[in-house]
Structure formats: C-alpha cells, structure tokens
KEFI-670857 format. One record per atom (N, C-alpha, C, O, CB): residue number from 1; atom name; x, y, z. Coordinates in steps of 0.001 Angstrom, whole numbers. Last residue first. Glycine has a CB too. Layout:
% residues N
(NUM, 'CA', (X, Y, Z)) ...
//
This chain:
% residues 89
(89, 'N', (10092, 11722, -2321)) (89, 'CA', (10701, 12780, -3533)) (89, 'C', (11540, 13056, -2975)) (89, 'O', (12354, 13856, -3437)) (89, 'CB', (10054, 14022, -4104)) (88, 'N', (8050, 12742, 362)) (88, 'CA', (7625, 12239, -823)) (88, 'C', (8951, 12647, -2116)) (88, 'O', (8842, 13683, -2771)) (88, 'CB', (6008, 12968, -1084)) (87, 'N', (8707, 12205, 3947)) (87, 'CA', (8761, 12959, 2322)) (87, 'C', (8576, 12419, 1318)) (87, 'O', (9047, 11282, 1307)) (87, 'CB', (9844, 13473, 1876)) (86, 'N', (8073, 11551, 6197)) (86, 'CA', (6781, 11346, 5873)) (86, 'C', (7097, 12169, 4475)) (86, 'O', (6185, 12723, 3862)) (86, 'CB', (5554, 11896, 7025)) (85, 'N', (10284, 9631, 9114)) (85, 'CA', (10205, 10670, 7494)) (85, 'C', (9009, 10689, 6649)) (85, 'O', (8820, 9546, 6234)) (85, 'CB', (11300, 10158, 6307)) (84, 'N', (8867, 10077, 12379)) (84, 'CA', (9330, 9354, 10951)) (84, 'C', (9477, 10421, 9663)) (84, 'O', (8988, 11517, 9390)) (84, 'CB', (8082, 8141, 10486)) (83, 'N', (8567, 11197, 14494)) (83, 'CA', (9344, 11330, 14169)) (83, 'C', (9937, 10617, 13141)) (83, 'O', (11146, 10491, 12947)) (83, 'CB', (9680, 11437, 14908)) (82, 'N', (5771, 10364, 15503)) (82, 'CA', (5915, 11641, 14997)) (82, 'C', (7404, 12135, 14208)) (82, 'O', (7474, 13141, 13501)) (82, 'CB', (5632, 12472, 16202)) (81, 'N', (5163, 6976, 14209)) (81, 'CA', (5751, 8028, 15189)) (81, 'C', (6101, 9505, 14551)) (81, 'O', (6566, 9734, 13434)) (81, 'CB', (7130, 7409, 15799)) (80, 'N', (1927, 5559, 13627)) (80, 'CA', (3575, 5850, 13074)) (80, 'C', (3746, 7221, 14169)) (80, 'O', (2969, 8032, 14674)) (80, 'CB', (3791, 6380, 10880)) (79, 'N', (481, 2808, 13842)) (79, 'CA', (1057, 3368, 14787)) (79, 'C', (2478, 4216, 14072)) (79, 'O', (3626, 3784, 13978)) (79, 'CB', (1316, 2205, 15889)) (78, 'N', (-2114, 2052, 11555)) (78, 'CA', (-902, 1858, 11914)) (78, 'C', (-81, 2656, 12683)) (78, 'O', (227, 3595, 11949)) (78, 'CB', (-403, 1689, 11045)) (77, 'N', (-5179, 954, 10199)) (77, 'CA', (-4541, 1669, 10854)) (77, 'C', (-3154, 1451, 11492)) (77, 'O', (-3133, 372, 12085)) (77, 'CB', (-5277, 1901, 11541)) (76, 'N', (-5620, -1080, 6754)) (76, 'CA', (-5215, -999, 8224)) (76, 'C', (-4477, 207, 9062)) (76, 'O', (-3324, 500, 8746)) (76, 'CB', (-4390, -2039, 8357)) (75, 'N', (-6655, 202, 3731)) (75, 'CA', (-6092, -336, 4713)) (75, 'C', (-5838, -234, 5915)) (75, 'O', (-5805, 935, 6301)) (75, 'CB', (-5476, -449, 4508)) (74, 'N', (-8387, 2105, 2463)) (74, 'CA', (-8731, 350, 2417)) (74, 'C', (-7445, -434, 2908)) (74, 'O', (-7224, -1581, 2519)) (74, 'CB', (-9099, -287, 653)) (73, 'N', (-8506, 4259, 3349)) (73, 'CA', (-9624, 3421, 3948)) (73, 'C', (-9415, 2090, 3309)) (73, 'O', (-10122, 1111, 3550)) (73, 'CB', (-11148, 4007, 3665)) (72, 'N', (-5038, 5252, 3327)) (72, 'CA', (-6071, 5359, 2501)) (72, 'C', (-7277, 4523, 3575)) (72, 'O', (-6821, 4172, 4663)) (72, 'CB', (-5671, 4646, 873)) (71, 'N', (-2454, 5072, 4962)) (71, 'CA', (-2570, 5849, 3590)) (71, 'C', (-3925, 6329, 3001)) (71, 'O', (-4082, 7382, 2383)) (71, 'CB', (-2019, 4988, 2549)) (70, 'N', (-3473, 5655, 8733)) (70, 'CA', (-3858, 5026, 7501)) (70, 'C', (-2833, 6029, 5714)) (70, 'O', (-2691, 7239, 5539)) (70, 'CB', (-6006, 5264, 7616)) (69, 'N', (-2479, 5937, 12023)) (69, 'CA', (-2200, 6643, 10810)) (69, 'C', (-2781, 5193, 9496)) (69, 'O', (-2423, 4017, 9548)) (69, 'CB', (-161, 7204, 10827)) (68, 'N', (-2189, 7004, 15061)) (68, 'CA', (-2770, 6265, 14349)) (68, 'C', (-2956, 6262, 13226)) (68, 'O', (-4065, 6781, 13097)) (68, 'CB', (-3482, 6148, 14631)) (67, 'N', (704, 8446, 16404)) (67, 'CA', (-634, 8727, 16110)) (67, 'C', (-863, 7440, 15318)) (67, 'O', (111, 6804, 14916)) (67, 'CB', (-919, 10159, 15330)) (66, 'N', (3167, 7341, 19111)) (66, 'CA', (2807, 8260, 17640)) (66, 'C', (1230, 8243, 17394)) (66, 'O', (541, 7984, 18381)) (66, 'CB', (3601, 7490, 16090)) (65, 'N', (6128, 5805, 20048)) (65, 'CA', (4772, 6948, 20565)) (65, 'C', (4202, 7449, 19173)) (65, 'O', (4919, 7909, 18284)) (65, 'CB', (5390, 8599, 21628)) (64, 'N', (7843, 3629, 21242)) (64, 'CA', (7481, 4354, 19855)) (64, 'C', (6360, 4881, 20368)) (64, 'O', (5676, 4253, 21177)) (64, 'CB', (7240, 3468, 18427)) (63, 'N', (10997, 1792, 23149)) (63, 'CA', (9330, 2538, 22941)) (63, 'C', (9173, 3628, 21823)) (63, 'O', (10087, 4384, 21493)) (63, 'CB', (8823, 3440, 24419)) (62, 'N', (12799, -642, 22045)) (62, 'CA', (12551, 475, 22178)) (62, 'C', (11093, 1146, 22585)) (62, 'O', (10098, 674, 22035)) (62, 'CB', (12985, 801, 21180)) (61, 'N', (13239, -3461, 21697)) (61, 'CA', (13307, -2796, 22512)) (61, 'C', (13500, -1162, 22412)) (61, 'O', (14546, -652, 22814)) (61, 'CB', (14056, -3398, 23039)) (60, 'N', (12490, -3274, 18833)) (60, 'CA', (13365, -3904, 18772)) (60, 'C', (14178, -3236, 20233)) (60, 'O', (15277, -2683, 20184)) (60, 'CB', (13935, -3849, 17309)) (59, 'N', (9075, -1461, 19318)) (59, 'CA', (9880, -2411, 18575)) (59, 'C', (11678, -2253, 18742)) (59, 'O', (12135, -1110, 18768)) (59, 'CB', (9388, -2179, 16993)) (58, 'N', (6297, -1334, 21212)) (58, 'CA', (7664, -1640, 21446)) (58, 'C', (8244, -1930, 20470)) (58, 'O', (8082, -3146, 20377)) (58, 'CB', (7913, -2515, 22234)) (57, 'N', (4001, 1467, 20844)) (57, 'CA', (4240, -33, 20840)) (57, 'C', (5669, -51, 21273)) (57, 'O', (6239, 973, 21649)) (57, 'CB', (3981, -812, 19357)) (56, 'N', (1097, 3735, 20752)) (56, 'CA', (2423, 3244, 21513)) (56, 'C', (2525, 2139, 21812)) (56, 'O', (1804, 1536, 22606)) (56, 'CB', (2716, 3748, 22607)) (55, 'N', (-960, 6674, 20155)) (55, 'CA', (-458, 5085, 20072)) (55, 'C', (661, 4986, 20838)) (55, 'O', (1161, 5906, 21485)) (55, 'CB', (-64, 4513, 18604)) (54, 'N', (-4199, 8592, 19830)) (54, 'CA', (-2587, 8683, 20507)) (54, 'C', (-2292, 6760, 20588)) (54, 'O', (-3078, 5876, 20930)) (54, 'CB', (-2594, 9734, 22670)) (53, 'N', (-5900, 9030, 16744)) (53, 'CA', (-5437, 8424, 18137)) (53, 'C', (-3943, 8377, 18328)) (53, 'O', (-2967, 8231, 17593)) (53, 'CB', (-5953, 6944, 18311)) (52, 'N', (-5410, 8683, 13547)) (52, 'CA', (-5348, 9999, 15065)) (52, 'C', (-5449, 10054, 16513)) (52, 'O', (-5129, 10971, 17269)) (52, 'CB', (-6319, 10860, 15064)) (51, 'N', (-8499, 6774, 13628)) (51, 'CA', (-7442, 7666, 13224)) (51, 'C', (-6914, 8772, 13967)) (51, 'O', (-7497, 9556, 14717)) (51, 'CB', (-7774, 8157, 12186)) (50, 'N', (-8879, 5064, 16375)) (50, 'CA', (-9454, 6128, 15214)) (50, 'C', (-8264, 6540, 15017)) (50, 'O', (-7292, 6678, 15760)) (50, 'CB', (-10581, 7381, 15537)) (49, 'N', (-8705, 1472, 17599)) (49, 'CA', (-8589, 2642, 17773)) (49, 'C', (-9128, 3638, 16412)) (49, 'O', (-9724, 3082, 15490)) (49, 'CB', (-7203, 2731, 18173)) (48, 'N', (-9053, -1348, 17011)) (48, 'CA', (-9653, -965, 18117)) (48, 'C', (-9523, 798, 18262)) (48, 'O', (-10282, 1357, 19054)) (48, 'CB', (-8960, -1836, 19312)) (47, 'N', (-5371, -1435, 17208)) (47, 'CA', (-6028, -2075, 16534)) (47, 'C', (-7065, -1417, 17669)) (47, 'O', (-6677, -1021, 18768)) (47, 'CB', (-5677, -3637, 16177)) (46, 'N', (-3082, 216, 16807)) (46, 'CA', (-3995, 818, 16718)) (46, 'C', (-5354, 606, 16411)) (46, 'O', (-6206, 1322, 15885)) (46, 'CB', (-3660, 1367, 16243)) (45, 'N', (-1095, -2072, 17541)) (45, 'CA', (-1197, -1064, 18547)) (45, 'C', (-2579, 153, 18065)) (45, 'O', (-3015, 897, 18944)) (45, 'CB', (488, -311, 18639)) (44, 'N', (-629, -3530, 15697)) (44, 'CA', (-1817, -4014, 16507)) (44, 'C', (-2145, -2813, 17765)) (44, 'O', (-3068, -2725, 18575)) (44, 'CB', (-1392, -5655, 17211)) (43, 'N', (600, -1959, 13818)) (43, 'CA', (-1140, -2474, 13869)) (43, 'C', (-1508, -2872, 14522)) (43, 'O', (-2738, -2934, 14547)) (43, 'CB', (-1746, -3204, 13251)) (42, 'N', (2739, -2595, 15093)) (42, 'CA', (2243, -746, 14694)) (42, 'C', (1047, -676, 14269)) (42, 'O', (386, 362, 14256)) (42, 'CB', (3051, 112, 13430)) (41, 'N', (3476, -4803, 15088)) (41, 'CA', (3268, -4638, 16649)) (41, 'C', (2675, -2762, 16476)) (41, 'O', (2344, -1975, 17362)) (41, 'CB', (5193, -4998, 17799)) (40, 'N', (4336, -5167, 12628)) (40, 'CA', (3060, -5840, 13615)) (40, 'C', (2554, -5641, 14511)) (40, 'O', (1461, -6047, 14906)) (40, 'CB', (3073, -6705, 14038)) (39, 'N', (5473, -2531, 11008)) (39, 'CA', (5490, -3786, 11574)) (39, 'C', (4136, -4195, 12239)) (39, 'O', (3098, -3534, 12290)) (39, 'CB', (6583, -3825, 12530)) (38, 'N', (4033, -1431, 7690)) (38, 'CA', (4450, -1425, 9264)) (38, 'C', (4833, -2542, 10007)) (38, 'O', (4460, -3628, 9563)) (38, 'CB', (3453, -989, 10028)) (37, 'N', (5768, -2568, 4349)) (37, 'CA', (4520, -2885, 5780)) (37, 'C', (4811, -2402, 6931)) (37, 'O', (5860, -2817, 7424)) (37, 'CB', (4270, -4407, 6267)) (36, 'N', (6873, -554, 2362)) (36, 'CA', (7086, -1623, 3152)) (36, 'C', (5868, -1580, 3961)) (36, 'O', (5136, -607, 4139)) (36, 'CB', (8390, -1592, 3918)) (35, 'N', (6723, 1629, 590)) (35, 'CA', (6087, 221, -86)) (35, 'C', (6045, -935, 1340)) (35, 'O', (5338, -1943, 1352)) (35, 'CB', (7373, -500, -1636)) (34, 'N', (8300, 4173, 74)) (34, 'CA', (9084, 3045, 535)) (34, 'C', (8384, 1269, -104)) (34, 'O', (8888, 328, -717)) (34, 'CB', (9011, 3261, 2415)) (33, 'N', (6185, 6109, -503)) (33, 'CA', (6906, 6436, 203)) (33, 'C', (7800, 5010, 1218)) (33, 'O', (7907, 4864, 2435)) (33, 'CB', (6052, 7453, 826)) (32, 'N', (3079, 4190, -776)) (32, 'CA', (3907, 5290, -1398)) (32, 'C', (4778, 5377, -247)) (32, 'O', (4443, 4914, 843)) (32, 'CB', (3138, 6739, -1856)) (31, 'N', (2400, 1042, -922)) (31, 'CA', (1682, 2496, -328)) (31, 'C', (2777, 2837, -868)) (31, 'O', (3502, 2012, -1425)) (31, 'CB', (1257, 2984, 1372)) (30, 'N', (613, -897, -3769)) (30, 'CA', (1728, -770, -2363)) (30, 'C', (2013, 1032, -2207)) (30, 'O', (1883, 1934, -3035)) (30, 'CB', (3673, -1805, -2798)) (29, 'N', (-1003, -814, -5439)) (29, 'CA', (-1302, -1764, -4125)) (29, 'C', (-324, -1467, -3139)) (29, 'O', (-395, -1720, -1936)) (29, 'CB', (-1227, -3385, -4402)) (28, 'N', (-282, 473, -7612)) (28, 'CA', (-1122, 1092, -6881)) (28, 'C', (-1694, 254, -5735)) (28, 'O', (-2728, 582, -5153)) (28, 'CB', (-2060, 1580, -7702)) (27, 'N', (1281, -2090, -8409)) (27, 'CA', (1859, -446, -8429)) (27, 'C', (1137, 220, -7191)) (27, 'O', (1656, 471, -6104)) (27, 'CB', (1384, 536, -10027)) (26, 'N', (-429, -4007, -9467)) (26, 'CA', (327, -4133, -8333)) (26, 'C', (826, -2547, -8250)) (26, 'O', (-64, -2002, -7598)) (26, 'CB', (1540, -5355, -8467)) (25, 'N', (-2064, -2952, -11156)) (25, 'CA', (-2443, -3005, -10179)) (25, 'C', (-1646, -3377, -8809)) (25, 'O', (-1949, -3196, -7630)) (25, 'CB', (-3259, -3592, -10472)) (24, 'N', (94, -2233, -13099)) (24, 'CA', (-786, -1432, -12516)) (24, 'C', (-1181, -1385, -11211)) (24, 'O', (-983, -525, -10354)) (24, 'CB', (-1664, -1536, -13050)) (23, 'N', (563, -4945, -13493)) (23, 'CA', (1432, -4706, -13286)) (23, 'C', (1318, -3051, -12418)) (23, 'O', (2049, -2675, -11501)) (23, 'CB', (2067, -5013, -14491)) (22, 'N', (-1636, -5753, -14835)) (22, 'CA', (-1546, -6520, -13686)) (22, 'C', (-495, -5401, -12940)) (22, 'O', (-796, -5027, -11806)) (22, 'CB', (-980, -8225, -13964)) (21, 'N', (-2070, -4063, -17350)) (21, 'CA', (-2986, -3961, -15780)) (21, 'C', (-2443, -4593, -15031)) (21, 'O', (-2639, -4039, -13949)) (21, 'CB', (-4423, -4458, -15599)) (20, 'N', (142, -5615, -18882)) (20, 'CA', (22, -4202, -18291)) (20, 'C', (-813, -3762, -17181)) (20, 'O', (-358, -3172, -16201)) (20, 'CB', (-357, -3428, -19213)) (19, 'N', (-1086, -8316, -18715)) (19, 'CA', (98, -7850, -18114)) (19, 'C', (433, -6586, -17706)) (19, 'O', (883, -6296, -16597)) (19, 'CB', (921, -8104, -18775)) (18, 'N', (-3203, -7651, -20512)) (18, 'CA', (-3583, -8023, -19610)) (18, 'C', (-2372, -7660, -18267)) (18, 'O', (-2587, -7020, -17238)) (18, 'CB', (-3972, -9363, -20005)) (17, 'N', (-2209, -6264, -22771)) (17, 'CA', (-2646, -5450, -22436)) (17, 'C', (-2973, -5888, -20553)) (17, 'O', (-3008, -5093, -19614)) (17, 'CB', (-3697, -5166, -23532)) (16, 'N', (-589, -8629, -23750)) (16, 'CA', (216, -7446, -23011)) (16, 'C', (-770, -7044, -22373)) (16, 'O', (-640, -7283, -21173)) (16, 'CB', (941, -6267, -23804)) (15, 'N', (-2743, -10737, -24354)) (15, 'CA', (-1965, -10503, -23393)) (15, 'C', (-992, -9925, -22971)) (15, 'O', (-377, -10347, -21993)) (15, 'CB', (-1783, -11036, -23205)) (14, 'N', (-3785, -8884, -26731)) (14, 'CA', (-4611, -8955, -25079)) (14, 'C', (-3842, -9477, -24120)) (14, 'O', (-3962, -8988, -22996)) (14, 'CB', (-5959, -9914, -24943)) (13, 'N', (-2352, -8743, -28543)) (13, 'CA', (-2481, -7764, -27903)) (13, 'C', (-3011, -8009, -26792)) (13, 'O', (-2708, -7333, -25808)) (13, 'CB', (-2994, -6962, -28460)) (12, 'N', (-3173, -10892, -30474)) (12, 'CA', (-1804, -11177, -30300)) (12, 'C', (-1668, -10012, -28782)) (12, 'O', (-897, -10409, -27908)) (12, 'CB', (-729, -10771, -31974)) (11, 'N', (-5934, -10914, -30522)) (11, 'CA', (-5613, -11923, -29877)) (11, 'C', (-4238, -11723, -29681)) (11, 'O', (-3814, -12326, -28695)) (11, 'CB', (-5985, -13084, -30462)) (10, 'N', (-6025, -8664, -32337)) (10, 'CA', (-6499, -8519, -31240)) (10, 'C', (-5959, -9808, -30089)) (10, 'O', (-5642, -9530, -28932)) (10, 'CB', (-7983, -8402, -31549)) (9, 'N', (-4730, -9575, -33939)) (9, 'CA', (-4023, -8323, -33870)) (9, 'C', (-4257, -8499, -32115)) (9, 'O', (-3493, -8503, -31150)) (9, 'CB', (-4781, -6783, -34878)) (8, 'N', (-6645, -11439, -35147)) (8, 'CA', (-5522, -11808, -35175)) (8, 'C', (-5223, -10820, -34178)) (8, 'O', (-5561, -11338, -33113)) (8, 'CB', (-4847, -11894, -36442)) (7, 'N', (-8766, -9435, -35622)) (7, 'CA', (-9328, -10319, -34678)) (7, 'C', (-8104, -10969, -34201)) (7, 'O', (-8098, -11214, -32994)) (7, 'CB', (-10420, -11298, -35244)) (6, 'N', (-7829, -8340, -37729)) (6, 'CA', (-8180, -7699, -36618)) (6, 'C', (-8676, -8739, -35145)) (6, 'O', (-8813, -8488, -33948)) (6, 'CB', (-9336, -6753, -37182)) (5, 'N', (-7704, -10114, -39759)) (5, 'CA', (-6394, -9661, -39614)) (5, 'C', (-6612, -8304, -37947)) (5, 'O', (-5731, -7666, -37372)) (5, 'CB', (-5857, -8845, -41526)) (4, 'N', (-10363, -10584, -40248)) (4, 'CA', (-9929, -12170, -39706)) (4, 'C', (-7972, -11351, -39164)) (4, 'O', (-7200, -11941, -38408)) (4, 'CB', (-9981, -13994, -41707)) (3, 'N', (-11457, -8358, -41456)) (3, 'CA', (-11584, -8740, -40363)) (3, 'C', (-11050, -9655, -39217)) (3, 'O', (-11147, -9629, -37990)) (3, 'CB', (-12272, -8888, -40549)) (2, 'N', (-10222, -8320, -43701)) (2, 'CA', (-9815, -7022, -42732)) (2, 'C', (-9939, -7510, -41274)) (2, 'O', (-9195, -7343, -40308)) (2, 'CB', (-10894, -5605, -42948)) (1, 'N', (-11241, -10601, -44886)) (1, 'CA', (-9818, -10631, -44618)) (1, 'C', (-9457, -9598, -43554)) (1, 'O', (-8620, -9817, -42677)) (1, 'CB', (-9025, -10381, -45903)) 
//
C-alpha cells in the first residue's frame, strides 16, 4: 500500500516538477539586464570579429560605435556602444 501511495504522489508531482525546469530554463536563456535581442545590424557588425573589437553599425539612421560584446560563449557577439546602460538593479 506504502508503495502503490508513493508511486501515486510520484506521478501526481512530475508534472510540476517538469514545468518548474521548463520555466528555469527559460529564465536562464534570456540575458540579464532587459532580455531583449540586439538588433541585427549589432551582430552582424561583429560578425567575423573578437571580443572587444572596435564595431560600428547604423540603426534607425544613426551611427553606433562600440566594442564587440558577448553575455556568455554560448551566444553571439554583438556591437554595444560605449554609451549604453550596462546596470544591473
């Protein structure tokens, strides 16, 4: 009986537990400090380039100057300007 009331428990629990990771994993998929994507034209400008490289794209007629910038290695380098907000909080 202990058993057949654990195995129950267990089946009623796995799909929170599953939902809870999902929900994790989305969390820790989107970068910190807003979540949004650079634009297109801020990857392609560092496409071919190193971190820290000098950059420079156009967006919404303007010129943008900045360094080559990653959150982490498992995403794409991105052209951010020295003059963005980089606060956490």
């Amino acid at each position: 009986m202990l058993l057949a009331s654990a195995v129950s428990l267990g089946t009623a629990i796995a799909p929170v537990l599953a939902e809870g990771s999902a929900v994790i994993e989305l969390a820790q998929s989107r970068p910190q400090g807003g979540g949004e994507r650079p634009p297109r034209a801020a990857m392609q400008a560092c496409s071919g380039k190193s971190a820290a490289d000098a950059c420079e794209f156009t967006l919404d007629d303007e010129q943008v100057t900045g360094t080559c910038r990653s959150p982490d290695a498992k995403r794409p380098l991105a052209c951010v300007s020295g003059h963005a907000d980089h606060s956490q909080g």
